[in-house]
C-alpha positions as CSV (number, residue, x, y, z in Angstrom):
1,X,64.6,110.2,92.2
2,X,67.0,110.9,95.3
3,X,68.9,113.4,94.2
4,X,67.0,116.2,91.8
5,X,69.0,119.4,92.5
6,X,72.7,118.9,92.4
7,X,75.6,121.7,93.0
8,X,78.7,120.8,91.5
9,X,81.4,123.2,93.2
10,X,84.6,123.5,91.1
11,X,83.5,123.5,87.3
12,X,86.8,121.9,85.6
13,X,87.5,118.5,83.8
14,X,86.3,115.8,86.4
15,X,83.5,117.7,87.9
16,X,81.9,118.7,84.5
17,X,82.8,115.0,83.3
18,X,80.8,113.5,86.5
19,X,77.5,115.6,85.8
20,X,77.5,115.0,82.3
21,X,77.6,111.1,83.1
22,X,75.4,111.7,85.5
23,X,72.5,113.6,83.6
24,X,73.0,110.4,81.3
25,X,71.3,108.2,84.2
26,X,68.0,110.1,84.3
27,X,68.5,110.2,87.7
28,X,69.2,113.7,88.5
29,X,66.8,116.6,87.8
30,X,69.0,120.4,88.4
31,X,72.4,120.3,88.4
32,X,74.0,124.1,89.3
33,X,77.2,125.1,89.2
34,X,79.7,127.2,91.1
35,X,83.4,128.1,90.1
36,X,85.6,130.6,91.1
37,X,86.3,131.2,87.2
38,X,83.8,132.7,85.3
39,X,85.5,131.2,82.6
40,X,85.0,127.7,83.7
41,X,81.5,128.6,84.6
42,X,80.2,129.7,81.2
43,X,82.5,126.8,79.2
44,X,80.1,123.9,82.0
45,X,76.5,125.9,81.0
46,X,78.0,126.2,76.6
47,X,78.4,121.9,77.4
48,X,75.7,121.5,79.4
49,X,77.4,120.1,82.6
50,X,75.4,122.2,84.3
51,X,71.8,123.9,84.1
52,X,72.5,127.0,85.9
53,X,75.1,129.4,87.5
54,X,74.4,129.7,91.3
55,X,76.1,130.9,94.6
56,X,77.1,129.3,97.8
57,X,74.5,131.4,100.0
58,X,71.8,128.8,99.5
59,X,73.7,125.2,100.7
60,X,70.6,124.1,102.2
61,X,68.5,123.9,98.8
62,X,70.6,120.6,96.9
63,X,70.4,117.0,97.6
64,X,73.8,116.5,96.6
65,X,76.8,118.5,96.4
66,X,79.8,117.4,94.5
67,X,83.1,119.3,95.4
68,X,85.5,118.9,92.5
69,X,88.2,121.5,93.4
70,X,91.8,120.7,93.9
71,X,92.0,118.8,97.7
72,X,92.6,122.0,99.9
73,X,90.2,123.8,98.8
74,X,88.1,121.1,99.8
75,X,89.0,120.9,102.9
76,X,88.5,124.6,103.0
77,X,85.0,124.4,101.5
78,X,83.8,121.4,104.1
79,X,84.7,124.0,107.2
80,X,82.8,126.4,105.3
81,X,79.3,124.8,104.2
82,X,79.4,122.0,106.7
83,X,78.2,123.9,109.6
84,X,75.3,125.5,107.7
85,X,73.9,121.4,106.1
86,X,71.0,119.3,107.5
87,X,70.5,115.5,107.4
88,X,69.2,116.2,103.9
89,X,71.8,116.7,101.8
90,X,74.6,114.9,100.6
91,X,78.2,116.0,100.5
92,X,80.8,114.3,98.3
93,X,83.9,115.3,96.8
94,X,86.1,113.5,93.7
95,X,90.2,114.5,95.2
96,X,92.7,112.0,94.5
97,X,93.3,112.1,98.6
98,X,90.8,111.1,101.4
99,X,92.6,110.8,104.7
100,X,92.7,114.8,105.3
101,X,88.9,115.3,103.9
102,X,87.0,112.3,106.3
103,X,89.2,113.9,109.3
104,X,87.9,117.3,108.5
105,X,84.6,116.0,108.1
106,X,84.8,113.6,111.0
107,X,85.6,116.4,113.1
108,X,82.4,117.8,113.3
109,X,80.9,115.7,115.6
110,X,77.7,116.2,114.4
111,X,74.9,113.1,112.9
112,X,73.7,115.3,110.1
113,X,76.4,114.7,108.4
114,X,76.2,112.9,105.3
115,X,79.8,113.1,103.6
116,X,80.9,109.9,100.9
117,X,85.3,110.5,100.3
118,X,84.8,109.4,96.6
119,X,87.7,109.2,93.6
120,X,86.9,108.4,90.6
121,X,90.0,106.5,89.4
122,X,90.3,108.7,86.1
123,X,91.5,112.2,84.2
124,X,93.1,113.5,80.8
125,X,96.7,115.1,80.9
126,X,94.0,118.1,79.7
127,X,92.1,120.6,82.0
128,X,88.9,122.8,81.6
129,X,85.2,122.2,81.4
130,X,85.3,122.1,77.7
131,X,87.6,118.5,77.5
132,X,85.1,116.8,79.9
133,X,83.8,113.7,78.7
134,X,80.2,111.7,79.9
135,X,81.7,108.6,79.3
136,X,84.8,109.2,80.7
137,X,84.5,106.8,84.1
138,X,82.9,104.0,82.1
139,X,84.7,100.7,83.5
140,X,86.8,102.7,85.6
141,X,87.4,102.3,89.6
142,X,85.2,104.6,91.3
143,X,86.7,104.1,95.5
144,X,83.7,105.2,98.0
145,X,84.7,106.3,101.5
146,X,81.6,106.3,103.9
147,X,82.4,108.8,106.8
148,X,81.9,108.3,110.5
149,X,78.2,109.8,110.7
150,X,77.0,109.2,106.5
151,X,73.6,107.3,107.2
152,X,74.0,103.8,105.4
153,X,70.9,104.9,103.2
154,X,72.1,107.8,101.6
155,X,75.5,106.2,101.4
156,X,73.8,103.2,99.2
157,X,71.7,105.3,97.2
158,X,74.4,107.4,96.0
159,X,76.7,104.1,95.7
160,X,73.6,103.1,93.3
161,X,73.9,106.0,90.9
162,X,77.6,106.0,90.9
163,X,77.2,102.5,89.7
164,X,74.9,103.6,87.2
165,X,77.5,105.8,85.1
166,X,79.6,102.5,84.1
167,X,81.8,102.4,86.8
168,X,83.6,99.7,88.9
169,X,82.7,101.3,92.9
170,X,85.5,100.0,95.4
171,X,84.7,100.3,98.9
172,X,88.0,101.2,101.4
173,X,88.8,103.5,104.4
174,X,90.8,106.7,103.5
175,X,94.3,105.7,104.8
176,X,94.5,102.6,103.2
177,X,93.4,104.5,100.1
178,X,96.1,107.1,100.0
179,X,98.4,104.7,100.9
180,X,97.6,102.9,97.6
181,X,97.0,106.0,95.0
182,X,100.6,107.2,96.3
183,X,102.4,104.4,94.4
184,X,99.6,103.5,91.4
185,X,98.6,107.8,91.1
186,X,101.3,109.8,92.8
187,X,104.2,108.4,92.0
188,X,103.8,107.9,88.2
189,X,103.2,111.6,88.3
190,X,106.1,112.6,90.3
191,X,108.3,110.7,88.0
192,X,106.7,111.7,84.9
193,X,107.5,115.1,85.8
194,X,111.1,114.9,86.6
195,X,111.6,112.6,83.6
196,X,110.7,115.8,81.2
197,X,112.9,117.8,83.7
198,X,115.6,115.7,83.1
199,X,115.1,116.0,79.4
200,X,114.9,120.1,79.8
201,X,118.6,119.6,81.1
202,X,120.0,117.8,78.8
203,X,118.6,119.4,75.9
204,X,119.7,122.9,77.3
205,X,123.1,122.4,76.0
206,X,122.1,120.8,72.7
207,X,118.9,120.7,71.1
208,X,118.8,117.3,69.4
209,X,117.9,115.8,72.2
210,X,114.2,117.0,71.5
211,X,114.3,116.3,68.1
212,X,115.0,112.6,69.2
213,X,111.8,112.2,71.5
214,X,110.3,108.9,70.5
215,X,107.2,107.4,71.6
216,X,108.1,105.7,74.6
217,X,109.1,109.3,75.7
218,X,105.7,110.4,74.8
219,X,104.0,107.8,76.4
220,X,105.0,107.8,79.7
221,X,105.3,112.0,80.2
222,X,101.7,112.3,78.6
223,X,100.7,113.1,82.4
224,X,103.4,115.3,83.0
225,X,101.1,118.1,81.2
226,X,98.5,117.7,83.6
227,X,97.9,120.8,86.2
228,X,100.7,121.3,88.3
229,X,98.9,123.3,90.7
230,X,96.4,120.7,91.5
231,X,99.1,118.0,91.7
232,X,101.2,119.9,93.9
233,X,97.7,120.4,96.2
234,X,97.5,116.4,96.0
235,X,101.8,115.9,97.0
236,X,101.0,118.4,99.7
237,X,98.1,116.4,101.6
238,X,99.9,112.7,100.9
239,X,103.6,113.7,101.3
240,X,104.4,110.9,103.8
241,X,102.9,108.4,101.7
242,X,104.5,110.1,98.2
243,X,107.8,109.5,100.1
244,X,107.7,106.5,101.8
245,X,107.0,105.5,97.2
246,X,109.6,107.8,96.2
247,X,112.2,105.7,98.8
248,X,111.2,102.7,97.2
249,X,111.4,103.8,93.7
250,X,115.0,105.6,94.2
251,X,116.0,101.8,95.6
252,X,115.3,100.1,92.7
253,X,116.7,102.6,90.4
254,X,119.7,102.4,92.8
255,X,119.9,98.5,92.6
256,X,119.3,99.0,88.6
257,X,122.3,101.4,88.3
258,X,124.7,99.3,90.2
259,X,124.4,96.2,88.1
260,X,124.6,98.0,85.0
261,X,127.8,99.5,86.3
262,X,129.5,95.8,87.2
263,X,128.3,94.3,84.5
264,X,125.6,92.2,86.0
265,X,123.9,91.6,82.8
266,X,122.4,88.0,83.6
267,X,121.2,89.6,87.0
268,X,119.4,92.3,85.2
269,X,117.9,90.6,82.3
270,X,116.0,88.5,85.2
271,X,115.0,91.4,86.8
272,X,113.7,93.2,83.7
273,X,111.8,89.6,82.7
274,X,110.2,89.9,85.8
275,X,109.3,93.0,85.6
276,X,108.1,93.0,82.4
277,X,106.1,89.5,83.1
278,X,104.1,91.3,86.4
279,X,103.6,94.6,83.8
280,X,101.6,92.4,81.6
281,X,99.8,90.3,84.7
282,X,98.5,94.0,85.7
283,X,96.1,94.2,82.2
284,X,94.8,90.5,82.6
285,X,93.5,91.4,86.5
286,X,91.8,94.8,85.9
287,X,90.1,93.7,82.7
């Protein structure tokens, strides 16, 4: 068993989510807790995420700690705790961006460090401890980043138990991985958001216009009820990335608008067709 006591630092939706799936392995003995919000902290012991409350004074005591905050305060937490960890332990964390946490933790240019980047490719609109689910990375991508100085043991043993809570584990450095989540993750959000806005003006004037919300609407702003603090934590540490998306995106809805306006019909319909053909290509290659 290679990792009995656990310390999962940020107590919300994905954090209590992994130790649940993880205490379904067998492979974990202690898993403790820390959260900022009491709150949070009582709703992961009521659900059994976590075993006990505990305090960041005593680093050196876990095998593996599992920071699931929102991704500044992880970088803020690896200046803090990194200094004070041995060859031991193991340090991972579950943000949606990796770039800024392996250069913090590649910055200390010290051996004993044995930091894994990981995101679990998977969430709920919801927050809190209490809508955490133990199955909820079953057959989902789980992307490993193995820092500069994470000893190739510890990095496959933990590798191992990720694999063991149902999930698909893709290997990748961290640019090429914020790269990526900034036009499959980031994106989506950002325009799920401003879709709703877009709705707020329109219905400021007349009301019927929420009465009218089909499912479509639904659908694709379900994630615009998500946390906006933690998203605007995530836009903050990928900004170039979200942009260099966002550019792309406003040049397709540019190209869309202008056909519709000249009345390239045939043009579009192609386009759409397309579109919609490559949409249904996407479910066929991640089943």
């Amino acid at each position: 068993m290679p990792f009995k006591n656990v310390l999962l630092i940020g107590c919300g939706l994905i954090g209590c989510s992994l130790t649940l799936a993880l205490k379904e392995t067998k492979e974990v003995k202690l898993i403790y807790g820390y959260d900022k919000s009491d709150k949070n902290l009582n709703e992961a012991l009521k659900i059994g995420a976590i075993d006990k409350k505990t305090n960041l004074d005593e680093v050196l005591f876990y095998d593996l700690i599992i920071l699931a905050t929102p991704v500044e305060d992880i970088i803020n937490l690896l200046n803090n705790i990194i200094p004070r960890l041995t060859k031991d332990t193991l340090i991972t964390d579950v943000g949606s961006t990796k770039y800024e946490i392996i250069k913090t933790v590649e910055s200390f240019e010290n051996s004993n460090i044995n930091f894994i980047g990981g995101h679990p490719m998977a969430g709920l609109e919801k927050s809190g401890p209490l809508y955490a689910q133990k199955d909820l990375f079953k057959g989902k991508p789980y992307i490993l980043i193995k820092s500069k100085y994470c000893s190739s043991i510890y990095f496959e043993n933990f590798k191992n138990l990720i694999e063991k809570i149902g999930t698909h584990i893709i290997e990748m450095d961290a640019k090429t991985h914020d790269k990526i989540v900034s036009v499959t993750s980031h994106l989506p959000q950002v325009v799920a958001f401003y879709l709703v806005k877009t709705l707020q003006i329109f219905q400021e004037n007349n009301s019927d216009y929420i009465k009218l919300v089909g499912s479509g609407f639904k659908d694709t702003t379900r994630i615009a009820k998500s946390d906006a603090n933690m998203w605007l934590s995530i836009f903050k540490l990928n900004k170039d990335n979200i942009i260099n998306a966002l550019d792309k995106f406003e040049e397709g809805i540019e190209e869309f608008k202008i056909k519709l306006e000249n009345g390239l019909y045939d043009e579009l319909l192609i386009e759409l067709e397309n579109i919609s053909k490559f949409r249904s290509s996407i479910d066929r290659l991640i089943e």
